[in-house]
N, C-alpha and C positions, 0 to 999 in steps of 0.2 A: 222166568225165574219164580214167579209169584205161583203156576201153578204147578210147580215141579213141588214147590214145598208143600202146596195143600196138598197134590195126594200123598207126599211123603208122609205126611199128619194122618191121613185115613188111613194108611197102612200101620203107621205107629197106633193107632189107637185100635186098631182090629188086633192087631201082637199083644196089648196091654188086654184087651180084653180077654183074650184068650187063655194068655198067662194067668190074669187073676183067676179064672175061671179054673184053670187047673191046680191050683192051688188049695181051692175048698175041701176043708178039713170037718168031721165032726157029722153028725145024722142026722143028715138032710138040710132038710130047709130049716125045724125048728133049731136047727142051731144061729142060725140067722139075726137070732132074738134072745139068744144068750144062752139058749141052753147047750149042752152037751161039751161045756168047758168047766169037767170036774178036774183037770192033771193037765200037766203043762209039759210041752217035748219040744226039746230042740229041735233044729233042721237039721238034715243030718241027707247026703247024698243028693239025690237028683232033685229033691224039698229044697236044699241051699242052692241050688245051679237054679232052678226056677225062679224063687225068690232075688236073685243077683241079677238076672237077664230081667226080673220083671223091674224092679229097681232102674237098671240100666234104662231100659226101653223111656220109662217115664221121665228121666232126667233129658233124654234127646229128644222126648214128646214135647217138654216146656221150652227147651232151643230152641230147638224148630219152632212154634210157634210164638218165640221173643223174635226171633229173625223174620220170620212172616210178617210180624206186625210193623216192623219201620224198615220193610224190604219195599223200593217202588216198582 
């Protein structure tokens, strides 16, 4: 049981990564550091399904590992 969850947690956190990843808005890296947030845009199409699945993904990341933690 104990390692069915850790890799479920490696795979959840490769999706989380990926997701954030594909999320990056804005030019380049100096946005990183504040710049290139002159206007502000909803999400709006495949930006909201990303953001919901990435959301999602992170709420089952913290289960999963509250469950891990006092699973023997």
């Amino acid at each position: 049981m104990k390692n069915f969850l850790l890799v479920l947690n490696i795979i959840l956190s490769a999706m989380i990564v990926v997701f954030i990843l594909i999320q990056g808005r804005g030019a380049g890296l100096g946005s990183a550091w504040g710049g290139g947030g002159e206007r502000f845009q909803t999400r709006r199409g495949i930006e909201k399904v990303v953001l919901m699945i990435t959301t999602i993904s992170i709420f089952v990341f913290f289960v999963v590992s509250l469950v891990n933690l006092f699973a023997k």
